[in-house]
TIFI-470179 format. One line per 10 residues: number of its first residue (from 1); for each residue x, y, z of N, C-alpha, C, O. Coordinates in steps of 0.05 Angstrom, whole numbers, m for minus. Example, Ala and Ser with C-alpha at 12.3 -4.5 7.8 and 13.67 -1.06 7.14 Angstrom:
1 = 264 m114 156 246 m90 156 264 m66 156 285 m66 169 | 257 m45 142 273 m21 143 258 1 157 268 23 161 $
end
This chain:
1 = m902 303 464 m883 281 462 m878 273 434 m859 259 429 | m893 281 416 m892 271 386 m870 283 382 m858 265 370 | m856 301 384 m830 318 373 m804 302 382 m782 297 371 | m817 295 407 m786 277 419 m794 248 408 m780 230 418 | m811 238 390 m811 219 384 m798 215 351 m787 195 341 | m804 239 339 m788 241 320 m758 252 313 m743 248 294 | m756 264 334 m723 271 342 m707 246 341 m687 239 327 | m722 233 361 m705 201 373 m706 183 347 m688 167 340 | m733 188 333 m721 173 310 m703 188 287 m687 176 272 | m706 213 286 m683 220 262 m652 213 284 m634 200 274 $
11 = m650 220 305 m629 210 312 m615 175 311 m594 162 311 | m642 175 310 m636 134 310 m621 142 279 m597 137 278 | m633 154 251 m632 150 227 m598 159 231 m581 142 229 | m592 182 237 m561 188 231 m547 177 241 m526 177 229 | m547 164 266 m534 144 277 m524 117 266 m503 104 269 | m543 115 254 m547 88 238 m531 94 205 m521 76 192 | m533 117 198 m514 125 175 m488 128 187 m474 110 178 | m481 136 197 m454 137 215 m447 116 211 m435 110 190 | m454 97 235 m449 77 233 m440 51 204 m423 34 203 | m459 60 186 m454 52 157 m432 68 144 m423 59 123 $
21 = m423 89 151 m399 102 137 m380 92 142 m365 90 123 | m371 81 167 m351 82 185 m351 49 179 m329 39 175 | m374 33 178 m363 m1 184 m349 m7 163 m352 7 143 | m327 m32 161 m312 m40 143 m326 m63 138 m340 m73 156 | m324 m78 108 m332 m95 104 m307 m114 94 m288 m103 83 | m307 m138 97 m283 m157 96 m292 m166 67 m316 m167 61 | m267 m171 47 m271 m178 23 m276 m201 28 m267 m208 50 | m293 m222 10 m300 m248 4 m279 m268 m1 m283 m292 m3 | m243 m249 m7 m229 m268 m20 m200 m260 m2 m189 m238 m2 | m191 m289 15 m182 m282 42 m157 m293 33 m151 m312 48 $
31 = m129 m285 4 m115 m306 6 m108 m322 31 m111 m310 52 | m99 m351 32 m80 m372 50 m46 m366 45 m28 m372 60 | m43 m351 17 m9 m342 19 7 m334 49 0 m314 62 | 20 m343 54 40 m329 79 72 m338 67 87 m356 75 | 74 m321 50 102 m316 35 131 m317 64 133 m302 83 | 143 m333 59 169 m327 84 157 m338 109 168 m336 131 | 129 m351 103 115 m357 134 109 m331 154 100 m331 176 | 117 m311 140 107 m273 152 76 m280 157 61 m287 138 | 67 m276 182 38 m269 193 20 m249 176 29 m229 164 | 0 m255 177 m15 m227 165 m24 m204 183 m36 m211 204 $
41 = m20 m178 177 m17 m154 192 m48 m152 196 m56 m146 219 | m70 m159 171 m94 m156 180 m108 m156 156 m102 m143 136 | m130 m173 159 m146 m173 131 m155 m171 116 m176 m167 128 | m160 m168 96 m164 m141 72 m190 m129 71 m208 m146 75 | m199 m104 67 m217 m96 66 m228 m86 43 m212 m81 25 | m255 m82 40 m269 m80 9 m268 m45 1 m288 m34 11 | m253 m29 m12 m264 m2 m25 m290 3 m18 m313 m5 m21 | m273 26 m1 m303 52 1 m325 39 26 m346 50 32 | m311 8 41 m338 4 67 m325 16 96 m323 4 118 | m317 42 91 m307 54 110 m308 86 107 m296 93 87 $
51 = m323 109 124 m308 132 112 m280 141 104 m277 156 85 | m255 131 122 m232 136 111 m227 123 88 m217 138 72 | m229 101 80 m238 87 54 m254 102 34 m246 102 11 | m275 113 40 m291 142 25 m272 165 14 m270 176 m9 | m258 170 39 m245 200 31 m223 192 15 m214 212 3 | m205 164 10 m193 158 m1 m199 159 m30 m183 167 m47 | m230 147 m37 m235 153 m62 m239 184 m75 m246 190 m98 | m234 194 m61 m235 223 m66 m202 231 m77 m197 254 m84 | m185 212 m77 m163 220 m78 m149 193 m110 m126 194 m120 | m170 173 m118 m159 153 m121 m156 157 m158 m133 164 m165 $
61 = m173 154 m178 m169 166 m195 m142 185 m208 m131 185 m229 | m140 197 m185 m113 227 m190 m93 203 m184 m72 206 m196 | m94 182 m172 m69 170 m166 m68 155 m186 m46 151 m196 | m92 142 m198 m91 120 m225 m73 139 m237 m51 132 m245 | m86 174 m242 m74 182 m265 m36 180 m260 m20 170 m276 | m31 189 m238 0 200 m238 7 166 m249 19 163 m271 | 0 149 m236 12 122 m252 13 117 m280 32 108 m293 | m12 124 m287 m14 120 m318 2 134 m334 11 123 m354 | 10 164 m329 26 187 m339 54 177 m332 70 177 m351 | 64 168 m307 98 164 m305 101 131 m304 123 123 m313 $
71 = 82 109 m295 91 87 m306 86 66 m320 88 43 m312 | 76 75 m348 56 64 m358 72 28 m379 94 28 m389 | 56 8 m378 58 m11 m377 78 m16 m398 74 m5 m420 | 103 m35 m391 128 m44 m410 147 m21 m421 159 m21 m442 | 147 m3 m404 166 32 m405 178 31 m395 169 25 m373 | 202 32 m395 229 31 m375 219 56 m353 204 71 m366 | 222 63 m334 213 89 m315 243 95 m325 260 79 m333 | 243 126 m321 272 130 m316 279 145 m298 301 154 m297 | 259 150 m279 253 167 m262 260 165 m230 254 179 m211 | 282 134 m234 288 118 m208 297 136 m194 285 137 m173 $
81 = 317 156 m196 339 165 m183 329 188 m169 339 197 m148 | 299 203 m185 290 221 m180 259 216 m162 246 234 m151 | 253 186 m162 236 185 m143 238 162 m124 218 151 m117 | 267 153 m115 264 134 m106 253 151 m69 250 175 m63 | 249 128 m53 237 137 m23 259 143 m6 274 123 m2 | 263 158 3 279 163 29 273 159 50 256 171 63 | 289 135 58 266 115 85 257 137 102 236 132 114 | 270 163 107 259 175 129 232 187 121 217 195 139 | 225 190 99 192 193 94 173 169 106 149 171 105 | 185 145 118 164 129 135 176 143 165 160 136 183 $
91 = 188 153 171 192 155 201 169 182 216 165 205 210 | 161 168 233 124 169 239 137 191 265 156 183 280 | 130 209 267 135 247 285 105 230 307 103 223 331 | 90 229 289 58 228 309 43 199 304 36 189 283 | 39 188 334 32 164 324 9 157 318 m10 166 332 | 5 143 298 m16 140 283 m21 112 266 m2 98 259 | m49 105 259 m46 72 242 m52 81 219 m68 98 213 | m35 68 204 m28 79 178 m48 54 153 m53 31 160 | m53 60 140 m64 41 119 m51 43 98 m42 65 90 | m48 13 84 m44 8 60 m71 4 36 m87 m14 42 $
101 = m77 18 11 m93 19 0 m76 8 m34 m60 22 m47 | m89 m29 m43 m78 m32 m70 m92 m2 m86 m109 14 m80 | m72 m7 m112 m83 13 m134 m74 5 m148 m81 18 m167 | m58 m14 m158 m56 m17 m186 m36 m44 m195 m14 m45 m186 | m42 m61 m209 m13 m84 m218 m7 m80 m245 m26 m75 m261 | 14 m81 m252 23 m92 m284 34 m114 m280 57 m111 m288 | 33 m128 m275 53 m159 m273 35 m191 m281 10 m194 m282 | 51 m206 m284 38 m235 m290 55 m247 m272 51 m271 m270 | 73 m238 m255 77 m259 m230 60 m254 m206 42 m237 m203 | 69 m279 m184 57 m281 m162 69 m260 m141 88 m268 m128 $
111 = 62 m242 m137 74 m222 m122 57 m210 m99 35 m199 m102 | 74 m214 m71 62 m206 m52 73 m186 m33 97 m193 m30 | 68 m167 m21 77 m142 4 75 m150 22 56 m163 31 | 95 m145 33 107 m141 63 118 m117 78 132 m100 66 | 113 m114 103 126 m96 116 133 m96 142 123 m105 162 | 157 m81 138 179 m87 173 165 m54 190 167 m30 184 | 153 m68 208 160 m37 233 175 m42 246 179 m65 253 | 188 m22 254 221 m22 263 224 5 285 213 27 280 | 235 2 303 244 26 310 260 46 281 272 37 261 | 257 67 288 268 87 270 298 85 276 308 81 298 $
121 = 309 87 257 341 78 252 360 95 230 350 105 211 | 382 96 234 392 113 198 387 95 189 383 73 201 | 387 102 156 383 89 134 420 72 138 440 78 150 | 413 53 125 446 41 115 433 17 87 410 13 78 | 463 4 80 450 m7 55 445 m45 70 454 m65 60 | 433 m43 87 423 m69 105 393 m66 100 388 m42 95 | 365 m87 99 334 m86 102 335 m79 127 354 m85 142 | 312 m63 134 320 m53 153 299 m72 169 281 m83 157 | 304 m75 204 296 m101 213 282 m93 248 291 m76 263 | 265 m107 253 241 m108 268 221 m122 259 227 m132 238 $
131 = 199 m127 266 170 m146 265 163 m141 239 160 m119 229 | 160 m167 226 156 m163 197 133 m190 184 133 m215 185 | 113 m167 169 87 m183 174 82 m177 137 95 m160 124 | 59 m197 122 50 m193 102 26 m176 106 11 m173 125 | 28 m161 75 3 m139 80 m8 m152 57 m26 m166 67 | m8 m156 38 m25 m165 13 m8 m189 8 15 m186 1 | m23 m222 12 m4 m242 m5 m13 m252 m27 m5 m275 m32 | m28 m242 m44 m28 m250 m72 m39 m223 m80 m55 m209 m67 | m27 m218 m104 m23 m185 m113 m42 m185 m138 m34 m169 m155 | m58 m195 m143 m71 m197 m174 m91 m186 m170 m105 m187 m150 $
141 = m97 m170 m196 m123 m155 m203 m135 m164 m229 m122 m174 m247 | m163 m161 m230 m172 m166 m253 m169 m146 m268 m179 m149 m290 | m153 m118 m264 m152 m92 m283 m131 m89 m289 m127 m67 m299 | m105 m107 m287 m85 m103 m289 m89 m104 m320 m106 m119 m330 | m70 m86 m335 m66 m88 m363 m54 m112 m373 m57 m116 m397 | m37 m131 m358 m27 m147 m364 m27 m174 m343 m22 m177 m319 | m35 m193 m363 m45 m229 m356 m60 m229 m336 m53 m243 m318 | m92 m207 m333 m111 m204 m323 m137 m215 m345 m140 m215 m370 | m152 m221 m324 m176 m228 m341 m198 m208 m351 m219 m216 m363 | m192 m175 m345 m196 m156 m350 m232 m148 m341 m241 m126 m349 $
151 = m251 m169 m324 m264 m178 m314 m279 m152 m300 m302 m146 m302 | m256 m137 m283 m263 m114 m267 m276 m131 m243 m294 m116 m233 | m274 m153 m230 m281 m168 m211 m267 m180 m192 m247 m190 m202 | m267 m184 m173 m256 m200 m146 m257 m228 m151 m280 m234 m156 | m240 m250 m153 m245 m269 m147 m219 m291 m138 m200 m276 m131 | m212 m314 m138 m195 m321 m121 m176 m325 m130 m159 m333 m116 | m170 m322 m156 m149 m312 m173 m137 m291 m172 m112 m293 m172 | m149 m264 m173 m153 m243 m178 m164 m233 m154 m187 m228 m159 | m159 m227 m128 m179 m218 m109 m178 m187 m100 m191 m179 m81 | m161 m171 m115 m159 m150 m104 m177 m119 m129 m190 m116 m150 $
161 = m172 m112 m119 m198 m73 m135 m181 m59 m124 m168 m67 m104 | m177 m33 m135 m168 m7 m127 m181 7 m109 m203 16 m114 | m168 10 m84 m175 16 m61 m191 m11 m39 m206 m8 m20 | m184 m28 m47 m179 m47 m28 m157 m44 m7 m133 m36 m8 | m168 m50 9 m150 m39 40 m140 m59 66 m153 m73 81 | m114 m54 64 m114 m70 96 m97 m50 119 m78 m35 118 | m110 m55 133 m108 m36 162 m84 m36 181 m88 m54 197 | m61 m25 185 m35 m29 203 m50 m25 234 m71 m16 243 | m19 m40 245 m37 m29 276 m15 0 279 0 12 265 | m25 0 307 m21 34 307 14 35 307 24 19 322 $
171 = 26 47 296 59 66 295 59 78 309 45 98 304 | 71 79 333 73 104 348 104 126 342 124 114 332 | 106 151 347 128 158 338 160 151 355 168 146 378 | 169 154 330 195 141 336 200 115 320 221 103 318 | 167 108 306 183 83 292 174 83 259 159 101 251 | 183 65 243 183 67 219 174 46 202 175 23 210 | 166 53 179 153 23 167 173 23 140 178 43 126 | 181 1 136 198 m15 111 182 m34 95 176 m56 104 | 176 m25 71 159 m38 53 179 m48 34 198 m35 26 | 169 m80 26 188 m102 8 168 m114 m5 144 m114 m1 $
181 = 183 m126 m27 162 m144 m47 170 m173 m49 193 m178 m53 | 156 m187 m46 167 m220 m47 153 m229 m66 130 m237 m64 | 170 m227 m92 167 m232 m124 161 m274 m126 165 m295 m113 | 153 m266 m148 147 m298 m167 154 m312 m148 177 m320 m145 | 131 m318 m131 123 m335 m111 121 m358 m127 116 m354 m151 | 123 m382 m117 121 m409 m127 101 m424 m116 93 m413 m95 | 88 m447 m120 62 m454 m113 59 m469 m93 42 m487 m91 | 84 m460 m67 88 m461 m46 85 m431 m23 83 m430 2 | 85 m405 m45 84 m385 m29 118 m374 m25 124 m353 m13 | 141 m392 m39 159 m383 m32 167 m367 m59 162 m372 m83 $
191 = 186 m341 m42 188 m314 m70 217 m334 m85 230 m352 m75 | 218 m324 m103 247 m326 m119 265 m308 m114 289 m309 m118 | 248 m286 m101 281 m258 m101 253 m239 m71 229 m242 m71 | 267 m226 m55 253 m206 m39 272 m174 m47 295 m169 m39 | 256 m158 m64 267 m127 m66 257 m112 m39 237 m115 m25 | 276 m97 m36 274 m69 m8 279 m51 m19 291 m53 m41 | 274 m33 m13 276 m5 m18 312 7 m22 325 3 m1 | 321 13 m33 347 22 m36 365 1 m56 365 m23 m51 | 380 12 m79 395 m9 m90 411 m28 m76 413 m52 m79 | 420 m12 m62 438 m30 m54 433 m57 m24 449 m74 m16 $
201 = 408 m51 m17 393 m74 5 384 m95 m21 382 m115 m7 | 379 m102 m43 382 m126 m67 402 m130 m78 421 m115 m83 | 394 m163 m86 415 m174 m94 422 m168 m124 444 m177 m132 | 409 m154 m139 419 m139 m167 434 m117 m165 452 m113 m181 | 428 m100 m142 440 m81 m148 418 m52 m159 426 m31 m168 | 391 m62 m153 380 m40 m172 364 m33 m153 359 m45 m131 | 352 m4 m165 321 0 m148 298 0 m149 283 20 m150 | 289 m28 m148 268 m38 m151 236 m26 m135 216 m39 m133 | 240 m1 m126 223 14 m111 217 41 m117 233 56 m106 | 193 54 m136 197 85 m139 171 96 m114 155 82 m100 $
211 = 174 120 m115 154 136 m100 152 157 m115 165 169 m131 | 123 161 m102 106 199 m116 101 202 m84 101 184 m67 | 96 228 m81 85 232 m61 65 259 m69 70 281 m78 | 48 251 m63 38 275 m74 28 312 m65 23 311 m41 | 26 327 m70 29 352 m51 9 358 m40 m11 351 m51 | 7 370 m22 m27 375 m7 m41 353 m2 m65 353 m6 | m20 321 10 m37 300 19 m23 284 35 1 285 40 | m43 265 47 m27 248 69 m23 223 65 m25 206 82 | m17 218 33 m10 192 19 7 189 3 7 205 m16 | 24 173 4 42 161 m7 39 145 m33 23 128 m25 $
221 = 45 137 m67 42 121 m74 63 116 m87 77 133 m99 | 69 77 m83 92 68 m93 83 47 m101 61 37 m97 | 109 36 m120 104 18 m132 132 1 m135 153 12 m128 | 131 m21 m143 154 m44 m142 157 m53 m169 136 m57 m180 | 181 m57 m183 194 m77 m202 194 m99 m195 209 m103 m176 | 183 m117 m203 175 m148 m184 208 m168 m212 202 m192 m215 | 223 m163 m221 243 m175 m244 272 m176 m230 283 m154 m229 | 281 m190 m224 317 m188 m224 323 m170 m241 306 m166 m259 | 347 m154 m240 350 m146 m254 340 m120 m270 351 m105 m286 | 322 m119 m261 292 m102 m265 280 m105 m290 265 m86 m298 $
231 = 283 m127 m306 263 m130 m324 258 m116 m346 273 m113 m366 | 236 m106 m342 228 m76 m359 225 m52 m341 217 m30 m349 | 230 m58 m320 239 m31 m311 221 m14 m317 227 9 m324 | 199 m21 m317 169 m5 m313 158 m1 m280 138 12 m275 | 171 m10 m265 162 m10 m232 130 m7 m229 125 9 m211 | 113 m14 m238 91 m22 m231 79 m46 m223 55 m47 m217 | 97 m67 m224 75 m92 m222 66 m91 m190 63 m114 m182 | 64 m82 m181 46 m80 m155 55 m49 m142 77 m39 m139 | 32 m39 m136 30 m8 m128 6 m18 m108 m13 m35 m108 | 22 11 m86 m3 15 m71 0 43 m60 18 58 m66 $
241 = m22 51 m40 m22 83 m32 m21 71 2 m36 55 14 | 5 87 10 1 81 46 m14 108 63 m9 130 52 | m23 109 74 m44 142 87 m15 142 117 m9 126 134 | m7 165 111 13 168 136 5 182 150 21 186 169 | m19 195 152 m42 216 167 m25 237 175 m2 240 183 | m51 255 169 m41 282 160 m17 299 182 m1 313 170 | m16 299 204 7 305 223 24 293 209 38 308 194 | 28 270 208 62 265 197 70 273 162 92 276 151 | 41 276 149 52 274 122 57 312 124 74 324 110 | 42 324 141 57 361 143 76 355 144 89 363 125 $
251 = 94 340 164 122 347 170 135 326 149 160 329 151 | 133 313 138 157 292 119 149 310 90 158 306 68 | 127 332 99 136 340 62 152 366 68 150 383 50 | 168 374 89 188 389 91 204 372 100 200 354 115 | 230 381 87 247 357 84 269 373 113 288 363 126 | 257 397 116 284 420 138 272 401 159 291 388 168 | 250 394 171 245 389 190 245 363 205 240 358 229 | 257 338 173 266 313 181 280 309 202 285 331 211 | 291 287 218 297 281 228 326 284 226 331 275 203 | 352 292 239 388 292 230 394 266 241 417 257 239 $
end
């Protein structure tokens, strides 16, 4: 019986690692923002207290870099035209819950994310419209290169780290997610300007939204111009990585097999 007594405990042991891979841990810093009065999609979670959160960091670095290399802080991007998103890269083939993971701010405004799921629709130059909830309402990092306290810390100013996570509920296919920024929030939570994806869904006229996508992965990273006008036109002051899991990101990185 001694064999099955140690079995049962190394099984107790991996079980119990499992279990620790997989639990999420809730950050300590829960903004009260609800920008537009938009609900929160779901609470933020701490880097790396999850394995998919794990395997993310396996990917996270390479993503600092592509930022650092194409949008590095007070640089005009010029790269709008050539990376803006083609809403049909959110239109979900296989359904699946998708995550949003911060990675990165340049900004000194109050800037918060949102996103519409929507049935899948053509593109037109309208926001595109269905249930529309906040994913991050206060956008500040202590690593941001700019009007950060450079701290490398969480706190209620500042509550977000790279690869901090909040969790979508599940997409099933057929529908699509529309990601917006609700800029220089006021100390009411209300934005001064909301950018969407496409020039012509804002009121400037510009495109306040680039994308990378990267090859051989099932993540997305974008980033927002939080300025009328676009400012400096650096599109970084709030970036993040969305995971569109791997079924849909095979088929949206062939563009033959989109949707007509």
């Amino acid at each position: 019986m001694r064999w099955q007594t140690k079995l049962f405990a190394a099984l107790l042991c991996l079980n119990g690692l499992a279990l620790s891979a997989s639990a999420q841990t809730l950050s300590p810093f829960q903004p009260a923002n609800r920008p537009l009065g938009l609900p929160l999609v779901g609470p933020t979670y701490l880097d790396g207290s999850d394995a998919a959160s794990q395997s993310f960091d396996n990917y996270k670095q390479s993503f600092l870099d592509v930022i650092t290399a194409n949008l590095p802080e007070a640089v005009a991007f010029s790269g709008e035209s050539l990376n803006q998103l083609d809403p049909t890269r959110l239109y979900f083939m296989f359904d699946y819950a998708p995550r949003v993971y911060y990675i990165y701010e340049g900004a000194c405004y109050d800037n918060a994310l949102g996103v519409t799921i929507a049935t899948v629709s053509a593109p037109t130059n309208k926001p595109t419209t269905g249930t529309s909830y906040t994913v991050f309402p206060f956008g500040h990092s202590s690593i941001s290169p700019a009007c950060a306290s450079g701290s490398g810390k969480r706190s209620k100013s500042e509550p977000l780290l790279p690869g901090d996570f909040v969790q979508l509920p599940l997409v099933t296919a057929g529908q699509q997610l529309a990601f917006f920024l609700m800029a220089e929030m006021d100390s009411h939570s209300n934005p001064a300007d909301v950018y969407y994806n496409g020039n012509g869904n804002n009121p400037d006229n510009f495109q306040h939204l680039v994308c990378f996508f990267p090859s051989e992965s099932q993540y997305l990273i974008i980033g927002f111009e939080d300025m009328l006008n676009g400012g400096d036109r650096d599109c970084n002051d709030l970036m993040f990585v969305v995971d569109i899991g791997p079924q849909n990101a095979m088929l949206l990185r062939s563009p033959v097999l989109l949707p007509q």
